[in-house]
DRENKOLFI-684667 format. One record per atom (N, C-alpha, C): x, y, z. Coordinates in steps of 0.1 Angstrom, whole numbers, padded with zeros to 4 digits, always signed. Layout:
BEGIN
XYZ
...
//
This chain:
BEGIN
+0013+1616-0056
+0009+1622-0069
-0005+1629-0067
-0006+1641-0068
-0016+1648-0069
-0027+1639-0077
-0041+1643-0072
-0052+1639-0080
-0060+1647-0087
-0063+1648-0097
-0074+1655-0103
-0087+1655-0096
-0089+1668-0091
-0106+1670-0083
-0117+1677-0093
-0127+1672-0090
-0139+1683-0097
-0147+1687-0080
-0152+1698-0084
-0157+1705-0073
-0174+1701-0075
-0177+1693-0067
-0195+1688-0071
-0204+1699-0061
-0214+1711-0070
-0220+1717-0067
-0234+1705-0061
-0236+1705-0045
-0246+1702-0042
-0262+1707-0042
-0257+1717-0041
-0269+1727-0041
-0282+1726-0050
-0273+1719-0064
-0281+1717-0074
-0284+1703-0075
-0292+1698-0083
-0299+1685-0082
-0294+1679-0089
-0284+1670-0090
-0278+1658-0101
-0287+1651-0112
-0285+1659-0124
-0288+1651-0138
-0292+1637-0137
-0301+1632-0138
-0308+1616-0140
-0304+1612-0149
-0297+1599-0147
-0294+1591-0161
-0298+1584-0157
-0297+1573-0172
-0302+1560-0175
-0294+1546-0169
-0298+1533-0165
-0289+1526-0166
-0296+1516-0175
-0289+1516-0173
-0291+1504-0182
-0281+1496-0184
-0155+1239-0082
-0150+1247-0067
-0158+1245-0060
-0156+1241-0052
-0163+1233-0036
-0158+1247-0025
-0171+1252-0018
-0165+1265-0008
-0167+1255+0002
-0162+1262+0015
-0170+1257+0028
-0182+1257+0028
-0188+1248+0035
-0206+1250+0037
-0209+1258+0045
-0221+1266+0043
-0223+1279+0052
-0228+1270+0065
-0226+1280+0076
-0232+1270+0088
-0248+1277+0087
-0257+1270+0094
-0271+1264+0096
-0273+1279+0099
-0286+1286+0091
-0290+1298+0099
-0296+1296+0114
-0296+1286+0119
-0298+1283+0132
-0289+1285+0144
-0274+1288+0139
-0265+1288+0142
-0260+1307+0144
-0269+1312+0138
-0267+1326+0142
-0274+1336+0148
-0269+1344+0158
-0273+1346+0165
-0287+1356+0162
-0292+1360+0152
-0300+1368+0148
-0304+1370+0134
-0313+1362+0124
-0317+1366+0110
-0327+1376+0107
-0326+1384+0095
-0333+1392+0097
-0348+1389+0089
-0360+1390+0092
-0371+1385+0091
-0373+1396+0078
-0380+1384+0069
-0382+1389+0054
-0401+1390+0054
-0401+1405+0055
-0417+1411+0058
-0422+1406+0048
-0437+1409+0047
-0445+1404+0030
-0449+1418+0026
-0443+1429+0031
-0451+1443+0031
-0443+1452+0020
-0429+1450+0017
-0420+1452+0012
-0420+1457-0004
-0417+1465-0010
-0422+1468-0026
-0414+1454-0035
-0408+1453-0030
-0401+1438-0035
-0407+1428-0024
-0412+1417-0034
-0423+1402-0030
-0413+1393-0025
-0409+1401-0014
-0401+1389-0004
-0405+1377-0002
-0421+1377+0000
-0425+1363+0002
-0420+1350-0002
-0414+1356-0020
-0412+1342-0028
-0425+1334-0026
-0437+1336-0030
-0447+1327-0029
-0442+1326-0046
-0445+1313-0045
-0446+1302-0060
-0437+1302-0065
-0423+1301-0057
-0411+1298-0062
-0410+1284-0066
-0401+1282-0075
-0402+1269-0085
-0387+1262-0081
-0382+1256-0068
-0372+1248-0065
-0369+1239-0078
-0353+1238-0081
-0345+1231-0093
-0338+1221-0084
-0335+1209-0093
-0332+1198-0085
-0314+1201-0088
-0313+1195-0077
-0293+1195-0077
-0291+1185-0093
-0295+1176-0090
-0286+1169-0098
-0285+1175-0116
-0296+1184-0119
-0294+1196-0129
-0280+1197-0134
-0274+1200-0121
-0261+1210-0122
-0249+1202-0120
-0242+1205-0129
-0226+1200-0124
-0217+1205-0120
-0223+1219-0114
-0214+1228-0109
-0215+1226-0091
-0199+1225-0085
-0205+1215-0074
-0212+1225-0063
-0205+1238-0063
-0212+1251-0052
-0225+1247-0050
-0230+1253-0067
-0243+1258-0072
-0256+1242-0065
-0247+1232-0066
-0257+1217-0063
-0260+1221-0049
-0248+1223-0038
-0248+1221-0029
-0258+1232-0024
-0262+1245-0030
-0269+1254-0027
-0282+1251-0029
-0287+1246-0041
-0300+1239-0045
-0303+1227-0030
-0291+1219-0029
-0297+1208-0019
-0300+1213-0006
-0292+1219+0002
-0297+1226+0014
-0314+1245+0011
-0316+1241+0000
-0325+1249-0006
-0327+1265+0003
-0316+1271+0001
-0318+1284+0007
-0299+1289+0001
-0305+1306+0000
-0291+1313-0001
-0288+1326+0011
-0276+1321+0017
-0277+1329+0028
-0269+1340+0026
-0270+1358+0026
-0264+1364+0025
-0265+1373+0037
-0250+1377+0036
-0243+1385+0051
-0248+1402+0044
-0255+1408+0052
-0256+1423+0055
-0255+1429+0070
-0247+1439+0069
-0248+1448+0081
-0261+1448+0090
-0255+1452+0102
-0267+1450+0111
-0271+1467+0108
-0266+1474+0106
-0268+1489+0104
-0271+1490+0089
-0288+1499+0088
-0289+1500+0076
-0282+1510+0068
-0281+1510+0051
-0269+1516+0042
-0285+1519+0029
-0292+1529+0033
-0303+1528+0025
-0293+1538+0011
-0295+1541+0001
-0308+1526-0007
-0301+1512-0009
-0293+1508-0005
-0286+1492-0006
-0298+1486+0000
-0298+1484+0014
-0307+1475+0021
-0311+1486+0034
-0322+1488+0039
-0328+1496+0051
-0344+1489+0051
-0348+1493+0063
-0359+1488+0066
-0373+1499+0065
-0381+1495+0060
-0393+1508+0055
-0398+1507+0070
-0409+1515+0065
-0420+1522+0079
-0426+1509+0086
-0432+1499+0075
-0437+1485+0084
-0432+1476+0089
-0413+1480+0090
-0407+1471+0093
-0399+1460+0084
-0405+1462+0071
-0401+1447+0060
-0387+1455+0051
-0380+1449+0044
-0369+1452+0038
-0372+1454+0025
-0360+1465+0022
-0360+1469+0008
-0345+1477+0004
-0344+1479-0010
-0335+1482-0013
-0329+1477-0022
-0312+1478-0033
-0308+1475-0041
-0306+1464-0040
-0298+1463-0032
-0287+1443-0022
-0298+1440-0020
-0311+1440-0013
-0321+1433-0011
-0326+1425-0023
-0327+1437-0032
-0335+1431-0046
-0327+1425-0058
-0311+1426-0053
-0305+1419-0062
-0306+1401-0054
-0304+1404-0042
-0301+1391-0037
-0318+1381-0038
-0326+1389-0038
-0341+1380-0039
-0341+1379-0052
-0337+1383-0065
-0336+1378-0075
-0324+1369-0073
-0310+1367-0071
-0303+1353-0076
-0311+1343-0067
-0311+1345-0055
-0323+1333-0046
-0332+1326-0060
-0342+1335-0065
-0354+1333-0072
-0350+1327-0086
-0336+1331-0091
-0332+1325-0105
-0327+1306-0098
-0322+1304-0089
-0318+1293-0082
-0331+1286-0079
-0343+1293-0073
-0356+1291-0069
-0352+1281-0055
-0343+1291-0050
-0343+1290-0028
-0346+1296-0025
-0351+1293-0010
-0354+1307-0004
-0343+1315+0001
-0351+1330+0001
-0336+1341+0003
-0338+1341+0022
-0323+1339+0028
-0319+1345+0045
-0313+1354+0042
-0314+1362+0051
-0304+1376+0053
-0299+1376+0068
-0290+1372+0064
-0281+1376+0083
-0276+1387+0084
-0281+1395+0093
-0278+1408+0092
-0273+1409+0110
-0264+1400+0111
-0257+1401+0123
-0243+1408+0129
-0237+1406+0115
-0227+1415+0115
-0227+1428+0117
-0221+1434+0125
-0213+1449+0129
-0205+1458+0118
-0194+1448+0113
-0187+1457+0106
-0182+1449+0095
-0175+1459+0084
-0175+1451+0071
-0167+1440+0075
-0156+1445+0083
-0144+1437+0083
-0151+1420+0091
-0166+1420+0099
-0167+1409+0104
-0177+1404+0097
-0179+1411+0084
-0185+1405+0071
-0178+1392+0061
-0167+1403+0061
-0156+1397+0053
-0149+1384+0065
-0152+1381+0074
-0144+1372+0082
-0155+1363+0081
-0170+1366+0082
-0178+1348+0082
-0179+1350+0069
-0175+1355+0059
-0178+1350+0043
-0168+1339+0045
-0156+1347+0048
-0140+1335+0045
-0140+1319+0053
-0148+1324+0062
-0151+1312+0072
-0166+1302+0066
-0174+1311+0058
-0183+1300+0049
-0198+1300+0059
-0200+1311+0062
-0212+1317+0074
-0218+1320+0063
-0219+1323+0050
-0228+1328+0042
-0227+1320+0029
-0229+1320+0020
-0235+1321+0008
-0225+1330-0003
-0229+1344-0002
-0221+1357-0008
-0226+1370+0005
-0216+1378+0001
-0220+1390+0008
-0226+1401+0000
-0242+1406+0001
-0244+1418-0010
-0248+1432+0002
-0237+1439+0002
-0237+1448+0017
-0233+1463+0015
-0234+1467+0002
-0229+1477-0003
-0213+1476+0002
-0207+1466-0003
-0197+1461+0003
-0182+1465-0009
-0172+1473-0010
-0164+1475-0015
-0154+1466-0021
-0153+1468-0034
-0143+1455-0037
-0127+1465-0036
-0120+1456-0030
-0104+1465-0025
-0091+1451-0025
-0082+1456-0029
-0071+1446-0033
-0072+1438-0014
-0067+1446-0006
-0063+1437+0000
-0076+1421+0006
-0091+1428+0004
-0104+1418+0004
-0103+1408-0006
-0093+1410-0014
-0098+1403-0028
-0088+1390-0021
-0078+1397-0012
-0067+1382-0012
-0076+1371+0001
-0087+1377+0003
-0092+1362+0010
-0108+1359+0005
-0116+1371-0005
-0123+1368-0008
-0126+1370-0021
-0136+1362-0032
-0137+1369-0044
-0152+1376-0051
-0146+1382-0060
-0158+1397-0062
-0167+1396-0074
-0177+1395-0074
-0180+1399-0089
-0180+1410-0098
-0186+1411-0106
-0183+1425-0115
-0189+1437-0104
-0184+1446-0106
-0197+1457-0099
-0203+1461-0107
-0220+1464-0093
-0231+1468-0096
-0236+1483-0101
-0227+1490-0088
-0227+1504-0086
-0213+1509-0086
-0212+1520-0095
-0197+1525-0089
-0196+1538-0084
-0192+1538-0077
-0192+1556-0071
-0181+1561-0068
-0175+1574-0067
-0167+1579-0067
-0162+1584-0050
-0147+1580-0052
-0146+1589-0038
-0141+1604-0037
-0146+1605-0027
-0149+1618-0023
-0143+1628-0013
-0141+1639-0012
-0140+1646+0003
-0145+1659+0008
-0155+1656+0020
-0162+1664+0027
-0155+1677+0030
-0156+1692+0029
-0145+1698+0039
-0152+1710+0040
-0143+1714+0054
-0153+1722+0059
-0146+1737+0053
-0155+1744+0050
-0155+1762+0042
-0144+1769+0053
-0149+1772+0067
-0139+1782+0072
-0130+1777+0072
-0123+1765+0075
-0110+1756+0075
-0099+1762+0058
-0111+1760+0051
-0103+1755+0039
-0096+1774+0033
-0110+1782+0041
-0102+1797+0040
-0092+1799+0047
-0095+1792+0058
-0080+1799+0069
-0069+1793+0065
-0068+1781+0056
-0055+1772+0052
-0055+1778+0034
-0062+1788+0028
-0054+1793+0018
-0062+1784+0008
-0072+1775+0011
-0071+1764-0003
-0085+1769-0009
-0083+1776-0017
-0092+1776-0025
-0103+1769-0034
-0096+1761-0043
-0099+1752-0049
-0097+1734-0045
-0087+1732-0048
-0090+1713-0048
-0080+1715-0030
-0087+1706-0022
-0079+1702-0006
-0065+1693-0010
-0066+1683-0023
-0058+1673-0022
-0044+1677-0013
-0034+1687-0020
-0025+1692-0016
-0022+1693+0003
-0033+1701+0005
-0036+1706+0017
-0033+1692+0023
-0040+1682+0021
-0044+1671+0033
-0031+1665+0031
-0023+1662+0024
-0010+1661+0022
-0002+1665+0027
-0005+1672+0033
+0007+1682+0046
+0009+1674+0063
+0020+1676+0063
+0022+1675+0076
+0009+1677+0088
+0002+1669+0096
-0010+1674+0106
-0024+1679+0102
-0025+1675+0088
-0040+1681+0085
-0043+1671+0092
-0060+1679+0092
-0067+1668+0106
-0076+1665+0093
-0078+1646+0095
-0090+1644+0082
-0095+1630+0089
-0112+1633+0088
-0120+1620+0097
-0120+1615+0086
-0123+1599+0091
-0127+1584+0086
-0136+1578+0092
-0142+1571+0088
-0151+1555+0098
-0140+1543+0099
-0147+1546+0110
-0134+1530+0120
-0139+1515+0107
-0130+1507+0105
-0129+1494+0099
-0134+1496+0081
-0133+1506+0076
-0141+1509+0062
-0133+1508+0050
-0133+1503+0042
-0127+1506+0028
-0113+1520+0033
-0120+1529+0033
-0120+1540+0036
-0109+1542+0044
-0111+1545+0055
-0100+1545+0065
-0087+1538+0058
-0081+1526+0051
-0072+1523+0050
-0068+1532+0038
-0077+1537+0026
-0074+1546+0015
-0064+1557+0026
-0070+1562+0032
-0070+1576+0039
-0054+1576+0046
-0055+1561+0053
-0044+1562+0062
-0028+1559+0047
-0033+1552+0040
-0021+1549+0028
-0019+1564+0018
-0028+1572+0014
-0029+1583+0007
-0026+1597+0012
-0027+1595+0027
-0020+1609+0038
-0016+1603+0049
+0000+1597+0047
+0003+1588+0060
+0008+1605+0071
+0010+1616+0065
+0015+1628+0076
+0006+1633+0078
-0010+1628+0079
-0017+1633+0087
-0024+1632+0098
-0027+1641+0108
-0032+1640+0117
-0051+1631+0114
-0050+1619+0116
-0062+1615+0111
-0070+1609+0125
-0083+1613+0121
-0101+1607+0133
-0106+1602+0131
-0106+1586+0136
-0114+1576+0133
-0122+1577+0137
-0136+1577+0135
-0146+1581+0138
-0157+1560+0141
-0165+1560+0147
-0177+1548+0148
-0185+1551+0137
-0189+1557+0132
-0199+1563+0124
-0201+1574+0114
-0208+1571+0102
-0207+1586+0092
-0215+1597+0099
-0226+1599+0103
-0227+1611+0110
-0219+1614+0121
-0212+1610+0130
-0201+1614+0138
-0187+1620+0125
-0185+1616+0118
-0177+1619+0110
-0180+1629+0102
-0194+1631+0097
-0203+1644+0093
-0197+1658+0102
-0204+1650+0112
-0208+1664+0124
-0190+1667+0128
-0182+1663+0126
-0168+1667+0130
-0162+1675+0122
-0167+1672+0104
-0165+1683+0093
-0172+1693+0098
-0186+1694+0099
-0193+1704+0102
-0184+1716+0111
-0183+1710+0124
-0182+1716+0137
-0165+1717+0138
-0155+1718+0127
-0140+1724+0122
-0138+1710+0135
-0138+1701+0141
-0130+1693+0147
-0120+1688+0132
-0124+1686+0122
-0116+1683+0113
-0114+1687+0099
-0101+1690+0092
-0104+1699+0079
-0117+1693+0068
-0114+1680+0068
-0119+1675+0055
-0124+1658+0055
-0133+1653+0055
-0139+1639+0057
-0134+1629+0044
-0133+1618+0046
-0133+1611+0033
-0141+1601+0032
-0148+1599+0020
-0161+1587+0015
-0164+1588+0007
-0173+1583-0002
-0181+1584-0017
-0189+1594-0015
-0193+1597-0027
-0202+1608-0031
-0213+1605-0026
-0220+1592-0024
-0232+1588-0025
-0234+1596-0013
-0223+1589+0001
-0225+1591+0014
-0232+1609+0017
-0220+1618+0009
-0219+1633+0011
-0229+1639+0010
-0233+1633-0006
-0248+1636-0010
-0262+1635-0004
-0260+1621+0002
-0270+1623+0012
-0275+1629+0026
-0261+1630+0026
-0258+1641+0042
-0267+1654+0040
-0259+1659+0030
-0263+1673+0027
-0281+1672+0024
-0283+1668+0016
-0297+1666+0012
-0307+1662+0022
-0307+1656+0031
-0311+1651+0043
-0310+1662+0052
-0302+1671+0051
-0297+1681+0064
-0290+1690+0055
-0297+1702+0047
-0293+1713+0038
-0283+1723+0051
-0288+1726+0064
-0277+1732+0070
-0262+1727+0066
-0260+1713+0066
-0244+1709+0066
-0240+1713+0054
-0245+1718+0042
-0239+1726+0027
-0238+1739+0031
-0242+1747+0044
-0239+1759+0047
-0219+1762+0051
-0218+1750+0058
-0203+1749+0062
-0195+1740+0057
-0197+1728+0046
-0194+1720+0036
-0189+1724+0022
-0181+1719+0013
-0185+1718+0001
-0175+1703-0001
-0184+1698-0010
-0184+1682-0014
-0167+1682-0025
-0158+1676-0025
-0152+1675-0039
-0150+1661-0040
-0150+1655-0054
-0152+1639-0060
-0138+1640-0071
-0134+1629-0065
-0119+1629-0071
-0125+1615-0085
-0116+1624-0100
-0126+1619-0108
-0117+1610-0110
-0109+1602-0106
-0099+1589-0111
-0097+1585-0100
-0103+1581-0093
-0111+1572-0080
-0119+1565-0078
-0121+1551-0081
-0137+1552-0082
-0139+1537-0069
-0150+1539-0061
-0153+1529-0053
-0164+1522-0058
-0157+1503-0063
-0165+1493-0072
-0173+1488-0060
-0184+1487-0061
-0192+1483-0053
-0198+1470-0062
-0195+1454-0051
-0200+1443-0059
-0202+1428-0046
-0209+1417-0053
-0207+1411-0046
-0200+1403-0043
-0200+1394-0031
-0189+1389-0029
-0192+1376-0024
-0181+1368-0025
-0183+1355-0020
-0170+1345-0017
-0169+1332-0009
-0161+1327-0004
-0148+1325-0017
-0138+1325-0016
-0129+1316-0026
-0128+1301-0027
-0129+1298-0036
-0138+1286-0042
-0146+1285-0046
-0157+1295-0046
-0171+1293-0055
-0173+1298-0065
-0166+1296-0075
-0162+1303-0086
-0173+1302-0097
-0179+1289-0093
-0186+1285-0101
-0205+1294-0096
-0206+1293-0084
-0216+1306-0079
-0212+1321-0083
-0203+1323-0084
-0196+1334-0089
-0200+1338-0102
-0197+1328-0110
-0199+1330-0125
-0211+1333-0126
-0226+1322-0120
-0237+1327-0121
-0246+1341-0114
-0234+1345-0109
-0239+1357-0100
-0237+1373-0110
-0224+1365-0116
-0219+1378-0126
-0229+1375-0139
-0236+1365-0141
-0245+1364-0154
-0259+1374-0148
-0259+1368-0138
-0274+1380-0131
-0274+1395-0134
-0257+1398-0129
-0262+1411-0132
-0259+1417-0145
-0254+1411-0149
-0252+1415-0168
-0263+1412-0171
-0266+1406-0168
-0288+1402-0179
-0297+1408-0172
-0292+1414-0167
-0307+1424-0157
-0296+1438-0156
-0286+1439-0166
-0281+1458-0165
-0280+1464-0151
-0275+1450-0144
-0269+1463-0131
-0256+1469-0128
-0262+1480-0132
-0244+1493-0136
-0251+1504-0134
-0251+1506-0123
-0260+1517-0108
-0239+1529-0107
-0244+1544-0113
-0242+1555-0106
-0250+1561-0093
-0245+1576-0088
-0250+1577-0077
-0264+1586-0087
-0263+1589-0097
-0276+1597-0104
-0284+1582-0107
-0282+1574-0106
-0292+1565-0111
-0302+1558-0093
-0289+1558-0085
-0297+1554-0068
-0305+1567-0070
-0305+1579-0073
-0310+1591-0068
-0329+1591-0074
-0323+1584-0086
-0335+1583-0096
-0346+1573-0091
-0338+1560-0087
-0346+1551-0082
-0351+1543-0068
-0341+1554-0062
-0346+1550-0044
-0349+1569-0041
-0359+1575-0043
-0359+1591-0040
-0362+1589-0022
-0366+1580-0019
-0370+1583-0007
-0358+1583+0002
-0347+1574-0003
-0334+1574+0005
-0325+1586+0004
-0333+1598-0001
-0324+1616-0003
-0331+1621+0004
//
């Protein structure tokens, strides 16, 4: 079934809006092979100096006890930064959206916040969540039917739309003027992905007759739109947008399209069975208004464009 596209002029600056059960026990951050060290330099007070520890027996929720008694919340992020989610500033210390949401539920709990940022890829995100290596996952991490059957999600934070990169001489020499959808639907269009992503499986279920390039990486996947190795990329807007913005040449051979009845929920996540950390995770972000478009990241991380 065809999708409805809108054609997103990049060129111009995006309008600013407002926003506004017992799991497994995580194993010991001693147990992994690399944490990531929470600077004091950071625009968010990583330190946690004068955090106010709650006693377990408080709670009768059994997750939430067992997280108070071992006094720390461990969350799984990519070893590869996803700025403005989580990336590392100029002195080294961390910052970002998942940073600042996850040092706020730590601080409403009053544990201290780990971030294991040992993981490679989502998919070996989603395997030590299931296995009980963390806490929750806040990773700019996609909520998708088939993740939901071994993990569960909270509301989302951010939602963004998906998208498709494509490159200008391609799309003249194939006749398409307006929306690609059609086009990529053909027999042997060539159309890149990132290896293990949300993404890639949309791509491979939504154009199974195409010639499709898994790519390691979004700038390998960039530079393949660019340089006609491939008609047309697929990812969120966020991704496109920053491409281009970052590197105004790639909108010389690009134009961005955002499919408007698509949308990629971006939320957190956590083991099945902690239903009861779950609940308190979805109260965080309803009482602190986190319902993040890509005009609201643009507004409040400028330095990540």
């Amino acid at each position: 079934m065809n999708k409805k596209l809108l054609l997103t002029l990049v060129l111009f600056l995006i309008p600013l809006l407002s926003a506004c059960a017992s799991a497994p026990k995580a194993e010991s951050p001693a147990e992994t092979a690399e944490i990531a060290t929470i600077a004091l330099h950071s625009s968010l007070d990583l330190s946690q100096e004068g955090r106010q520890p709650i006693l377990p027996q408080e709670y009768d929720k059994p997750f939430v006890a067992e997280l108070l008694e071992k006094d720390s919340l461990v969350v799984g992020m990519l070893e590869e930064d996803r700025p403005p989610f989580f990336y590392h500033t100029g002195d080294g210390s961390m910052d970002g959206l998942d940073v600042e949401i996850s040092l706020g539920i730590a601080d409403t709990f009053g544990v201290k916040l780990v971030i294991d940022r040992t993981a490679r890829s989502n998919q070996e995100l989603y395997e030590n969540l299931a296995r009980g290596r963390y806490d929750m996952v806040a990773s700019k991490f996609s909520m998708t039917p088939e993740r939901a059957m071994g993990v569960s999600f909270s509301t989302p934070y951010v939602t963004l739309r998906q998208s498709f990169l494509v490159n200008k001489k391609l799309a003249a020499q194939y006749g398409v003027a307006d929306y690609p959808y059609d086009h990529m639907r053909e027999p042997g269009a060539v159309i890149g992905t990132v290896e293990g992503t949300s993404y890639e499986s949309f791509v491979r279920r939504n154009f199974p007759e195409a010639d499709i390039r898994v790519y390691e990486d979004i700038p390998s996947m960039v530079e393949a739109v660019v340089g006609e190795e491939v008609f047309a990329a697929v990812y969120d807007d966020l991704t496109f947008v920053q491409a281009i913005m970052k590197n105004y040449e790639v909108s010389l051979y690009t134009t961005i399209y955002t499919v408007e009845d698509l949308r990629d929920y971006i939320c957190v996540a956590v083991a099945d069975g902690s239903e009861d950390l779950l609940e308190c995770i979805n109260a965080y972000l309803m009482v602190n208004c986190y319902s993040y478009v890509l005009d609201d990241l643009i507004r409040d991380f400028p330095e990540c464009f």
